[in-house]
C-alpha positions in Angstrom: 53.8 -29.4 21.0 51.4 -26.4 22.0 53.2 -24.7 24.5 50.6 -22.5 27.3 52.3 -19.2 25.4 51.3 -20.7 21.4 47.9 -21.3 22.9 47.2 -17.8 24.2 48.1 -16.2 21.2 45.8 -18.3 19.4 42.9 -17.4 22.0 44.1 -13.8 21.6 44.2 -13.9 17.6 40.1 -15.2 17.9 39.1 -13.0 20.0 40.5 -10.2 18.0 38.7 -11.5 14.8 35.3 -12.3 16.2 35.8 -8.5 17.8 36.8 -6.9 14.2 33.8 -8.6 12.8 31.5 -7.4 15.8 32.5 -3.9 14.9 32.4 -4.5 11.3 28.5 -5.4 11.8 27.9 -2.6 13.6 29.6 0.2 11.4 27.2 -1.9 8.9 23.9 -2.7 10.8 22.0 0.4 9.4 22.7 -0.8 5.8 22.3 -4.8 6.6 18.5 -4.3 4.4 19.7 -2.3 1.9 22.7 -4.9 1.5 19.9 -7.6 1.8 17.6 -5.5 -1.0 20.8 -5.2 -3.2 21.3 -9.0 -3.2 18.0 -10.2 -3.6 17.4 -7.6 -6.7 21.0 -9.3 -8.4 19.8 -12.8 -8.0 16.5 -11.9 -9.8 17.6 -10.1 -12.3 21.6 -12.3 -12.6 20.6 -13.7 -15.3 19.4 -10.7 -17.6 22.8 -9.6 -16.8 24.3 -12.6 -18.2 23.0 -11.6 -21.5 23.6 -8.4 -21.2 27.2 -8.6 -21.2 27.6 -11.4 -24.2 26.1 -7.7 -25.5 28.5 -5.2 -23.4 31.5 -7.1 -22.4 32.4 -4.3 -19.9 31.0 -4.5 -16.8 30.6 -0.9 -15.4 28.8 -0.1 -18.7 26.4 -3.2 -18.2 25.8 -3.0 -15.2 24.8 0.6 -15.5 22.3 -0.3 -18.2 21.1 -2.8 -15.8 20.8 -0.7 -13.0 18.9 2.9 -14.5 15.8 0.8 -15.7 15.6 -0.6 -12.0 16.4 2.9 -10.5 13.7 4.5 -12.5 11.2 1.8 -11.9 11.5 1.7 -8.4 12.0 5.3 -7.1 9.7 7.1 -9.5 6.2 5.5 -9.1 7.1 6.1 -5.0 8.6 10.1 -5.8 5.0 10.4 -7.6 3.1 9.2 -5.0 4.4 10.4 -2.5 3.7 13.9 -4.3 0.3 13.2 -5.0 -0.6 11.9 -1.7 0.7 15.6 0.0 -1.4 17.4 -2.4 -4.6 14.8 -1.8 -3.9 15.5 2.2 -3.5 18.9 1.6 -6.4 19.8 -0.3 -8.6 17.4 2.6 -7.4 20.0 5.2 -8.0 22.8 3.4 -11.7 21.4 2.7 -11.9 20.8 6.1 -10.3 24.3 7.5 -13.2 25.8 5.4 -16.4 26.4 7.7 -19.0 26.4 4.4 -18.5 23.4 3.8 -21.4 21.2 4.9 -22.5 17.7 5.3 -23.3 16.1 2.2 -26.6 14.7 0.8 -27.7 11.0 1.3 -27.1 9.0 -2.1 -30.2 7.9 -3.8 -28.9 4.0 -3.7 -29.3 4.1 -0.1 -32.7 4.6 -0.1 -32.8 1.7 -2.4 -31.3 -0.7 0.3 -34.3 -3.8 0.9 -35.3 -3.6 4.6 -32.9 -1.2 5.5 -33.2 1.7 3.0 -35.7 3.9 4.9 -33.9 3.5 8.4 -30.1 4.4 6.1 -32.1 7.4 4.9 -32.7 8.2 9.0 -29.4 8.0 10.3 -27.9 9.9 7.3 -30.0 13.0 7.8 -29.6 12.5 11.5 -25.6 13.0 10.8 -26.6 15.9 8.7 -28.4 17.3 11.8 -25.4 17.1 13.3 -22.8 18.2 10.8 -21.8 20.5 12.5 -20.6 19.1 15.6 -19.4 15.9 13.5 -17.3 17.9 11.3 -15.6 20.8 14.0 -14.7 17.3 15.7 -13.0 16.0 12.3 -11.5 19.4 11.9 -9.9 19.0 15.6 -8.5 16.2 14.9 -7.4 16.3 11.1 -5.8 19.4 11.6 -3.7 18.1 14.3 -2.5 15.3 12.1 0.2 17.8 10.8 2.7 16.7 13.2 2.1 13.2 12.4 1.3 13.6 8.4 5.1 15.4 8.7 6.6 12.5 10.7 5.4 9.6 8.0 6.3 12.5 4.8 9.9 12.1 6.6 9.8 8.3 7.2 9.2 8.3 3.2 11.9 10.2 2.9 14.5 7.9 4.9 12.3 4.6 2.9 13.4 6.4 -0.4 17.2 7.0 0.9 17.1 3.1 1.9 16.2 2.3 -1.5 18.5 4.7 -3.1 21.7 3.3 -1.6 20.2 -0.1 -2.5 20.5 0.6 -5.9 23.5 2.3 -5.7 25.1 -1.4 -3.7 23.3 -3.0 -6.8 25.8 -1.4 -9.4 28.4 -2.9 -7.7 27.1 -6.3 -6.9 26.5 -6.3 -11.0 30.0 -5.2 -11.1 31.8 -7.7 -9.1 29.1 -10.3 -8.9 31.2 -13.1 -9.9 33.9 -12.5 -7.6 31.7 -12.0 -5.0 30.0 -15.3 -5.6 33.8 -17.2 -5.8 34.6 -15.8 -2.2 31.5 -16.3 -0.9 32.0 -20.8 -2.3 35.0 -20.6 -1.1 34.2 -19.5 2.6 31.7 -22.1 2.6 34.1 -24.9 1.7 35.9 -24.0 4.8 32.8 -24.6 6.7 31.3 -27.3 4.8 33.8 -29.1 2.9 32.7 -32.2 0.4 29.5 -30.7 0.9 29.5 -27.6 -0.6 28.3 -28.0 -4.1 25.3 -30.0 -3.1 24.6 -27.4 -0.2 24.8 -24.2 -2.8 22.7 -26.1 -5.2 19.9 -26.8 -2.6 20.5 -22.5 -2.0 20.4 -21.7 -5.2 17.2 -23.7 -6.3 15.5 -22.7 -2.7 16.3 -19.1 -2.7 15.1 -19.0 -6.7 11.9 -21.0 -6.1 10.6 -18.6 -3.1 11.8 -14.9 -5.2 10.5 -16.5 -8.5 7.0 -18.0 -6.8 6.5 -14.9 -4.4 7.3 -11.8 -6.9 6.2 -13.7 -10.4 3.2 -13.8 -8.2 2.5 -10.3 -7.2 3.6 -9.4 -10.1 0.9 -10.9 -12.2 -1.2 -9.8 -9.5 -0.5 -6.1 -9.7 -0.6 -6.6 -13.6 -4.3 -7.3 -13.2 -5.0 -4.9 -10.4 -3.8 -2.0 -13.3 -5.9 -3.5 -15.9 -8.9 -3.6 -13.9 -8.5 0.3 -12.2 -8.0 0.8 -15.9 -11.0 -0.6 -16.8 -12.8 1.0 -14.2 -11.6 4.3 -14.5 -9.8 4.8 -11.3 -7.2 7.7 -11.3 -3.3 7.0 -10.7 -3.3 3.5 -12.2 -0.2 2.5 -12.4 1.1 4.0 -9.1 -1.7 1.8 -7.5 -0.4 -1.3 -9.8 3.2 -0.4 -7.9 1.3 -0.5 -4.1 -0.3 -3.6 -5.1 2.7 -5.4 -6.3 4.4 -5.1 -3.0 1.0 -5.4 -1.1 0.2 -8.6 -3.1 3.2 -10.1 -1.5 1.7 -9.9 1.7 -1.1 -12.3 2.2 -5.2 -10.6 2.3 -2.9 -7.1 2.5 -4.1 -6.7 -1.6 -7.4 -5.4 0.0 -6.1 -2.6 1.1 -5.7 -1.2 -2.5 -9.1 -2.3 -4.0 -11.6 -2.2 -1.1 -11.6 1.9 -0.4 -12.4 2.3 -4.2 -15.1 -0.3 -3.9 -16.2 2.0 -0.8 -16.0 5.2 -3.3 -17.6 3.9 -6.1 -20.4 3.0 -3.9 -20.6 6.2 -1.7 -20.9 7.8 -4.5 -23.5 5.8 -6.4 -21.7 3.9 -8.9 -23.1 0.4 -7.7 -22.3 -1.2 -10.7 -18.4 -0.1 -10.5 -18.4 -0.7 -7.0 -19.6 -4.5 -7.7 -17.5 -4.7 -10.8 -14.0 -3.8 -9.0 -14.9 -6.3 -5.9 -15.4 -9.5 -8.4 -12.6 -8.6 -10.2 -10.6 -8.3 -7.4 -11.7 -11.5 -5.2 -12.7 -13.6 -8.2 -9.2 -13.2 -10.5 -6.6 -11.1 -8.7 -6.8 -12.5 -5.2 -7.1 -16.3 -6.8 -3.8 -16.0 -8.7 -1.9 -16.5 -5.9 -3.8 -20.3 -5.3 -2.4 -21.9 -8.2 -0.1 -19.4 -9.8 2.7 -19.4 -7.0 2.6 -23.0 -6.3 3.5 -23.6 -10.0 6.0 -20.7 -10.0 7.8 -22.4 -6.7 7.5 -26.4 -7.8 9.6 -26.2 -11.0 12.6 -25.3 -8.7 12.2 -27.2 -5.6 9.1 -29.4 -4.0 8.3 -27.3 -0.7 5.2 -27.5 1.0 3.0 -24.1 0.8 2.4 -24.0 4.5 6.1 -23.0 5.0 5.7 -20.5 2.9 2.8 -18.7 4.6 4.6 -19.2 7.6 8.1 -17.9 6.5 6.0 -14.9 4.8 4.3 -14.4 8.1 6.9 -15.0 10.5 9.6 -13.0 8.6 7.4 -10.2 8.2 7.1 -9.7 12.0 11.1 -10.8 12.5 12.8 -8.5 9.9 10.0 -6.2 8.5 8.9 -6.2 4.7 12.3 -7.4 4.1 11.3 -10.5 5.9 8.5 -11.1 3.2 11.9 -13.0 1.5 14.2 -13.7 4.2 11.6 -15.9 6.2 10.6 -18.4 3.2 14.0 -18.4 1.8 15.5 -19.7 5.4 12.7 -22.3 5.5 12.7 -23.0 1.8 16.7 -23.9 2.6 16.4 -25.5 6.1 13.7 -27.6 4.4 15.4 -28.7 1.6 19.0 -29.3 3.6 17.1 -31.5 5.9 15.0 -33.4 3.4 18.5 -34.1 1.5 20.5 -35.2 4.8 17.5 -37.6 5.6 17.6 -39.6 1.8 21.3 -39.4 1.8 21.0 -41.2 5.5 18.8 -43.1 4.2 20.4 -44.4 0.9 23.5 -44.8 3.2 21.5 -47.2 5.4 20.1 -49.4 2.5 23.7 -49.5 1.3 25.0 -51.0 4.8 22.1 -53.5 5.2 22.5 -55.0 1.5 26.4 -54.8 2.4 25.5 -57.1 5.3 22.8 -59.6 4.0 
């Protein structure tokens, strides 16, 4: 018999946990995406790791071998060009600051333009008239960029710390993986009971079809995208490969790496480059992701492409770029645990009505 004292103190022992987990959340609230990047980066690579150790049995040693590689390919294509892109900045102000420096002339392919080449010609040396003026009011405003060029160098900064303590929660989620995973079954049986084997499966094979489909994806993308600057003879190659792998990711976003140097090529007379890198990039890069991911995501579980656009979408404005995963992932999941209570209802129905006839 629950006596009014026994139920108190059981009121009183809730409370207490749900406020020891409120204040455990938010000692950890800065570091929930980093704890998020950790995670998804040891389901991706889990089962390297798995082979790794049938090689070195001891698991600080493997997964310190896992986790340099990852470490080096992560933070040093960013270190680089974030180092590049201050001296690319700088040396644009410094053009700028310099008051010799003049309009330049029009390109002969302009005049080349049908119909239009003759009034392009125009309006170019009526800019040129104007250089002057045009370029004291770029100078006024690109040299008060500082502020702001300093603001974003320092929000690299922090995005570089994020991922550095990512890495660093990686070692140990290699470490203690398996553990990890145990307690993390086990709290789940509490909540789900019978049903927890069937509900981690449905996880597993969701969460695996949307990383696998979504970064197999931009990676073959951004594979491309090198081979084609490559081809093309754009500088800083493989740092571009990097921005488009996690651009890629990102529906129509891939444009922002290939359509300035499109713009370049063709400033600066090179039509045939200029036409070269826009095929390449809207006739094979951006039509990998039509059949590529679909394949990539239907050998683990059958989901419908529109909720991935959607979760892609929708978690990118819920949770920022981490949301590129979380948002399919939850759909992927909700998806597939509804689609497996509705035949499991309905099996249980056809049971009952051939139970009856």
């Amino acid at each position: 018999m629950n006596t009014p004292g026994l139920r108190y103190e059981k009121f009183a022992s809730i409370g207490a946990l749900f406020l020891l987990l409120f204040a455990c959340y938010q000692v950890l609230r800065p570091f929930v995406f980093d704890l998020l990047w950790a995670a998804i980066l040891c389901f991706v690579t889990w089962p390297l790791y798995n082979r790794l150790r049938q090689w070195q049995p001891r698991p600080n040693r493997a997964a310190l071998i896992m986790v340099l590689p990852i470490a080096i390919l992560l933070l040093a294509p960013f270190a680089m060009a974030a180092l590049s892109f201050t001296d690319d900045i700088n040396g644009i102000l410094q053009w700028l600051s310099n008051p010799d420096n003049s309009w330049p002339a029009a390109p002969q392919w302009l005049g080349s333009l049908p119909l239009l080449g003759d009034s392009a010609i125009d309006s170019w040396n009526k800019l040129a008239n104007d250089s002057g003026r045009i370029l004291a009011l770029i100078r006024q405003y690109a040299l008060s960029t500082g502020s702001w060029l300093l603001k974003q160098s320092l929000n690299l900064a922090a995005e570089l710390m994020h991922m550095g303590l990512s890495i660093l929660v990686l070692f140990f989620f290699y470490r203690d993986g398996e553990r990890i995973s145990r307690h993390l079954v086990i709290a789940l049986q509490q909540l789900a009971g019978e049903q927890t084997q069937r509900i981690v499966k449905i996880i597993h094979s969701s969460l695996r079809a949307v990383v696998y489909g979504i970064l197999g994806t931009a990676l073959a993308q951004a594979l491309a995208s090198v081979l084609g600057f490559v081809i093309a003879g754009v500088p800083y190659a493989f740092i571009l490969g990097v921005a488009a792998f996690f651009l890629m990711i990102i529906p129509a976003a891939g444009t922002l790496v290939w359509l300035p140097f499109a713009v370049w090529f063709l400033i600066n007379g090179q039509v045939g480059w200029a036409i070269f890198i826009a095929a390449w990039f809207l006739l094979l890069v951006g039509t990998l992701d039509n059949w590529l991911r679909p394949i990539l995501i239907s050998r683990e579980v059958e989901l419908p492409f529109v909720l991935i656009v959607f979760g892609i979408f929708g978690g990118l404005i819920a949770f920022g770029f981490i949301g590129v995963f979380l948002g399919p992932t939850l759909l992927a999941t909700s998806y597939a645990l509804v689609l497996d209570w509705l035949i499991r209802k309905e099996q249980e129905t056809n049971e009952h009505s051939n139970n009856y006839d």
